[in-house]
Structures are given as C-alpha cells and as structure tokens.
C-alpha positions in Angstrom: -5.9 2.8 -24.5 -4.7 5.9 -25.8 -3.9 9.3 -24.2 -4.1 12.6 -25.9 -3.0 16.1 -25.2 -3.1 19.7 -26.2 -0.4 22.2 -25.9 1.0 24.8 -27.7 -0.9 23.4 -31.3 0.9 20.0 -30.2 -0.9 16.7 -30.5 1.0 13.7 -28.5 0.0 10.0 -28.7 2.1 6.8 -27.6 2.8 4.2 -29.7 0.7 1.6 -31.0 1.0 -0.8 -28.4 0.4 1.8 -25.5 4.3 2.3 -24.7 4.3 -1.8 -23.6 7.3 -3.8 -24.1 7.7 -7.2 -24.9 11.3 -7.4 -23.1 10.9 -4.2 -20.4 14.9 -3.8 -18.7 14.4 -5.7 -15.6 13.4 -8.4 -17.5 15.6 -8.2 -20.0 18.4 -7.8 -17.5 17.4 -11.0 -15.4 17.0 -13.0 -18.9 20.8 -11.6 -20.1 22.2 -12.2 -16.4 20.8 -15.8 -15.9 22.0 -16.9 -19.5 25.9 -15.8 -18.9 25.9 -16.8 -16.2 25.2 -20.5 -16.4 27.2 -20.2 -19.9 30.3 -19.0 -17.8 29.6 -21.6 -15.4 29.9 -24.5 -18.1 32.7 -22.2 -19.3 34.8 -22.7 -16.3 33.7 -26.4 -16.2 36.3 -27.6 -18.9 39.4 -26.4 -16.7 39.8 -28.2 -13.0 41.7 -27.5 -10.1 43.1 -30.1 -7.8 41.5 -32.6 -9.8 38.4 -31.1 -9.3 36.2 -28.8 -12.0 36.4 -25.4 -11.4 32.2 -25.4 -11.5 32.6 -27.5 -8.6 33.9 -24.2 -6.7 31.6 -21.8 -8.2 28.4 -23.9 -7.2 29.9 -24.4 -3.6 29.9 -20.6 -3.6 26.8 -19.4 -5.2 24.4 -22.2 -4.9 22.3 -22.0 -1.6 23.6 -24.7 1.2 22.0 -25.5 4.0 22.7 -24.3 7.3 26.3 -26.0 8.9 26.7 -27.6 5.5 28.3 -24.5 3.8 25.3 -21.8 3.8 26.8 -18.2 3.6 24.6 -15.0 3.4 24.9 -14.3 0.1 24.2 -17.5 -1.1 20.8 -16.3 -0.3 20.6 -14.1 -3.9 22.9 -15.8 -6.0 21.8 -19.2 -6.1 18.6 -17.4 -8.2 21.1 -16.7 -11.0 22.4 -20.6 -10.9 20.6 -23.3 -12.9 21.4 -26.7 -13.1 20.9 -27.5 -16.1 19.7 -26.2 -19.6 15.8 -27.3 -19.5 16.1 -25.8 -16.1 17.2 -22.9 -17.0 15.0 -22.5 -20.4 12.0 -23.1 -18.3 12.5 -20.5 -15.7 13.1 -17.6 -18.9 10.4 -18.6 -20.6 8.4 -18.7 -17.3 9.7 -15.4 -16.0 9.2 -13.4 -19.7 5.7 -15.0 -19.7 4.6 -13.8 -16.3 6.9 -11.4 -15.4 6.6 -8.9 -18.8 3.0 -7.8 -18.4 3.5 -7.7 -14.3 6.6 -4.7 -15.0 4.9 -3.4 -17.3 2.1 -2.7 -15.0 4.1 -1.9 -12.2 7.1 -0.1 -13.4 10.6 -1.6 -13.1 11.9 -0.7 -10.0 9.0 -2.0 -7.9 8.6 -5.4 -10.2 13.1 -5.9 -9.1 11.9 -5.5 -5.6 8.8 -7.9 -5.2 11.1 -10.6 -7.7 14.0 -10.6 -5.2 12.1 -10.6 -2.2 10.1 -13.3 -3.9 13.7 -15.2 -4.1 15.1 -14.2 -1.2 11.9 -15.4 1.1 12.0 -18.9 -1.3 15.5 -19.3 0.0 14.4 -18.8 3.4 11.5 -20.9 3.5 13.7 -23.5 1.4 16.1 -23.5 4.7 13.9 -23.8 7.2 11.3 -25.8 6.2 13.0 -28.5 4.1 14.4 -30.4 6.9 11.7 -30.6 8.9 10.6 -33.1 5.8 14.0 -35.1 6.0 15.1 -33.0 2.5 19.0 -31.4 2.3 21.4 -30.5 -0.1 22.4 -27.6 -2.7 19.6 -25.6 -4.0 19.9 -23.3 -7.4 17.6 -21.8 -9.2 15.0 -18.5 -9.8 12.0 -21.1 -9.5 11.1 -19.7 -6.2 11.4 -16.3 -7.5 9.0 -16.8 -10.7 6.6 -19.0 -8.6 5.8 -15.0 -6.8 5.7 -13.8 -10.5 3.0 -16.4 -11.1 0.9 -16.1 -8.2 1.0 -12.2 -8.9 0.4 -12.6 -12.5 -2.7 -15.1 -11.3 -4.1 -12.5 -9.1 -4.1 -9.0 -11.1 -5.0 -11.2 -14.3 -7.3 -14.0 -13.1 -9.4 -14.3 -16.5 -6.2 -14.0 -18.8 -6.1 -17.6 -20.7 -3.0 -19.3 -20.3 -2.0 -22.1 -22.9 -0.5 -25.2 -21.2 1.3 -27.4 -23.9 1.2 -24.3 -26.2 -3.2 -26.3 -26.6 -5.2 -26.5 -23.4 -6.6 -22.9 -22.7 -6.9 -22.1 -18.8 -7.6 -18.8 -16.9 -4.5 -17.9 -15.0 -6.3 -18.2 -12.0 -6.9 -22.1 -11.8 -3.8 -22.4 -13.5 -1.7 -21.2 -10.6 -4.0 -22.7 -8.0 -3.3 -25.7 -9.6 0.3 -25.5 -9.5 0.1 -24.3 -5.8 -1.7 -26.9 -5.0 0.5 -29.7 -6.9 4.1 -28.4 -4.9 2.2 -28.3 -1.9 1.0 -32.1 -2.0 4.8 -32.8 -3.3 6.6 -30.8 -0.3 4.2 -32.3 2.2 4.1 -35.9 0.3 8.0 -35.9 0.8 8.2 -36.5 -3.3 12.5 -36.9 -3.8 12.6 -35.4 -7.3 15.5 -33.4 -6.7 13.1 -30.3 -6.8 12.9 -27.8 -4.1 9.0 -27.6 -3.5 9.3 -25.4 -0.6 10.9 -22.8 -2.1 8.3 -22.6 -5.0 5.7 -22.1 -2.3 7.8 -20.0 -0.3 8.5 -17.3 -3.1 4.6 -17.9 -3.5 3.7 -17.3 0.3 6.0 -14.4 0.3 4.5 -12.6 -3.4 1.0 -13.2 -1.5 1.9 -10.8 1.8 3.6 -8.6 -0.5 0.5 -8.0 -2.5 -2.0 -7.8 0.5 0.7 -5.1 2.6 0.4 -3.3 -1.2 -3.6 -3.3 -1.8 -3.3 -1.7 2.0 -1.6 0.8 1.0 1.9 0.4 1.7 4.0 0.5 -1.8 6.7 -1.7 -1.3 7.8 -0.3 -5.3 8.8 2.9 -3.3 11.0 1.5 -0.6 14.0 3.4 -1.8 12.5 6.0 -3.4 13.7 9.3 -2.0 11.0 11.6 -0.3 10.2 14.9 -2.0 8.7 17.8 0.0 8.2 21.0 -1.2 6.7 24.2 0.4 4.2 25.6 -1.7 3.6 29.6 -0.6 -0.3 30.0 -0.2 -2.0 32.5 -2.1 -5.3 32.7 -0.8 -4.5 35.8 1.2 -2.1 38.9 1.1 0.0 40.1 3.4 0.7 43.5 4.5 2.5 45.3 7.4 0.8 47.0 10.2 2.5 49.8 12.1 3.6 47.5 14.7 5.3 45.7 12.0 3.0 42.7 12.7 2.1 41.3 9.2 -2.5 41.1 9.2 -4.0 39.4 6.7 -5.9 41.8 4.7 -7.6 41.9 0.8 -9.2 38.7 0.9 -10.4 37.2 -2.1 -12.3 34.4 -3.5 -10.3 31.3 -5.2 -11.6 29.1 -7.0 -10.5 25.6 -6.2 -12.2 23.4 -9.3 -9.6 25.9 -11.4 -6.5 25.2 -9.6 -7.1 21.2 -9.5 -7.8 20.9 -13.0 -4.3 23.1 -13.8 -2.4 20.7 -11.5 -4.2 18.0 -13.0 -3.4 19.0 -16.4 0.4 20.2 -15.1 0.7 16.3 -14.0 -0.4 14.9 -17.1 1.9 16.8 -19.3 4.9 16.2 -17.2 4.2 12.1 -17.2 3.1 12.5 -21.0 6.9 14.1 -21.3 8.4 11.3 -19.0 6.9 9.2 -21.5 8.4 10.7 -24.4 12.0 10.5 -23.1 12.3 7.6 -21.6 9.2 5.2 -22.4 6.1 4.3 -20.9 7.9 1.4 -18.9 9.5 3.8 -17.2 6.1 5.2 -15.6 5.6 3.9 -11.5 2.3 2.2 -10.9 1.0 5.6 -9.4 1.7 7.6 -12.6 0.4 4.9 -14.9 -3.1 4.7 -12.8 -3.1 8.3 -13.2 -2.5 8.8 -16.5 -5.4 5.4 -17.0 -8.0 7.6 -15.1 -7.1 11.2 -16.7 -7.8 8.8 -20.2 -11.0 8.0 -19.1 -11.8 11.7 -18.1 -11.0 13.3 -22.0 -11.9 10.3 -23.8 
C-alpha cells in the first residue's frame, strides 16, 4: 500500500515496507524490560540474606500472591515482568513479538500498551478470584495472561493469517487461538496441577474480548489519556456589519461551496499525517490516522 502526495513540486512515499516495523517501541520495550529483568533477578540470586537468596525477596515482592498469603496491589503489574524460568520466559517474547508486532503496528503504540496491560492486569484478577474456587494457590509470575489478549486479538483482526505451529503445520490464526482457548479452558476446569496458571490465560483472554467489542462500538480505549483538543473555528459563511443601533445583521450573503472546503481539509489532514510520518515513523500514526490515511489511498490510487 503506498500513499502519494503533491506539494510544492514535492513527491513523498514511505518506505518499502509501508513504515512497518518488525520491533515497533512498545514492543521493543516489553521484550528489553522482561529480559533484564529476570537476568537481574538470577543476578541477585548468587548473594543471600539470612541464609536466604536474595531472589527469594524479589519474587515475594513482585510475583502475584494470593489474597491473605502476601498479595499487595502492585503485585498486580509486576508479576507480568517476572518469569520463572528461561523457556518461560523465551516463550512469552517469542509469543508477544509474534502477535503483538503486527497488532501495534495496526493500532499505534499507545493504545496497543493500554489493551496489553489491561490484558495483564484483568489475568491477575481473574487468576485471584477464580483459582481457588478450583482448590489452585500459590505465587503466580508471568506475561502469559497478557499475551493470551494479544493472541485472541491477533485471532480476531487476522482470522485467515496462517500461523506455523512447530515452525510445519500451517493453521489460520483463527482455529489456532480457539484451539488454545479451548485447551486452558478444559485444563482450568479439569483442575490439571501443571504448575500453570490457566485462569489467568483465559482471563487476559476474556478481558482482550470486552475490550475489542467496547472498541468496534465505538469507544477507543487507545485514547483514554489522550488530552481533548477543541478549537473554535470563526464561520465564514456570512459577514458581519454594524447597524446604527450598533447591533451587528448579517448582511452580503454568499454562496460556499462545501465539496471545496472538504477536499482542502481533507488534503490539509493528509499532508500533516504524511509529515507525522516523516518525523517520527509510521508506527507512530493512531489507529484513526492510519484508517485515514488507508481510505485517502484508495481515493488517489
């Protein structure tokens, strides 16, 4: 897809791959942030306190504990930046750059950080509530639940993209996370003692789902924070002109052509995204100005 524009004898077109990036900054954060983090973690692991490995104080901390077992607040964010091990931790990346890069891409960064922490944060939730119910307790680390909302999003806006399990056996993304769904469900319900924290996988999945139906309503939960612009624009459809009262009438009306004005706003909009673009990437782009910018290409092209 490419987008094109003309102004002042200057020719612009984005790079060959459409301004995507294979490691967008939120991702690339979460990837650098998860890694030195569990490498500090096995850091602090060769000194001990007490007779006790200082790890041991950094998991009772950050990892997520169950209510009256040592559960603070923020346990509730942190323990998606702890891993317990280095498969686990590989596996959630790999899993998160997978799904996660085409998904900010799309969206933007800011609104991608947003649905990923909620994603954790309702996991954690879920985790705490549910668990035991089903006789399950302990510690829980990990950005499983997290990514598990990156999948069923990724499964959703990409349903017929092929997905290679094993690296060999091509499925579409949509059976592949039904299947996966469907496989932590039977676990969590099944009671399967794995040490893995099903509920939390379907939790972050459960959460991702509401997010994306409260966003295809209309409610853009990737402008939460964003700070509300109003501007007064002065008409000029009409002129005005004092009276001898000192009353102001309208007077010398004219005709204005609407179609005109749209398609200079239109074009006004396109150059300052193309520009955005320029400085500071297409990744940079909200959802909003990359379906713009997607329907102004269809338009000229």
């Amino acid at each position: 897809m490419s987008y094109y524009r003309y102004s002042n004898s200057s020719y612009y077109r984005p790079s060959f791959f459409g301004g995507f990036s294979f490691f967008p900054p939120v991702i690339k954060a979460l990837l650098i942030s998860n890694v030195s983090l569990y490498l500090l973690a096995m850091f602090f692991g060769m000194f001990q306190f007490n007779g006790f490995p200082l790890e041991y104080f950094i998991n009772y901390i950050f990892a997520l504990y169950p209510f009256g077992k040592g559960f603070q607040v923020w346990q509730l964010v942190t323990y998606m930046f702890m891993h317990g091990g280095l498969f686990h931790l590989l596996f959630n990346m790999l899993a998160l750059w997978m799904f996660g890069m085409e998904l900010e891409n799309t969206w933007g960064s800011r609104k991608f950080l947003l649905y990923y922490l909620i994603c954790g944060l309702g996991a954690g939730v879920t985790h705490l509530i549910v668990s035991p119910l089903f006789g399950v307790s302990g510690p829980t680390v990990g950005a499983s639940g997290a990514i598990y909302g990156v999948l069923l999003a990724y499964g959703i806006l990409f349903p017929e993209r092929p997905i290679f399990v094993y690296f060999l056996l091509p499925i579409r993304a949509k059976y592949f996370v039904l299947l996966y769904i469907g496989f932590e469900l039977f676990s969590g319900i099944t009671g399967t003692q794995d040490g893995i924290a099903h509920f939390a996988h379907l939790g972050g999945a459960a959460v991702g789902l509401i997010m994306l139906m409260i966003d295809r309503q209309g409610f853009r939960f990737g402008q939460m924070f964003s700070k509300s612009r109003l501007r007064y624009v002065q008409p000029e459809y009409y002129q005005k002109t004092p009276t001898v009262s000192g009353r102001e009438d309208i007077s010398d009306a004219t005709y204005y052509d609407i179609r005109n004005d749209e398609e200079r706003a239109t074009q006004q909009r396109l150059d300052e995204i193309l520009d955005k673009i320029n400085q500071s990437g297409y990744q940079s782009l909200t959802y909003e100005e990359k379906q713009f910018l997607f329907e102004a290409s269809k338009r000229l092209n």
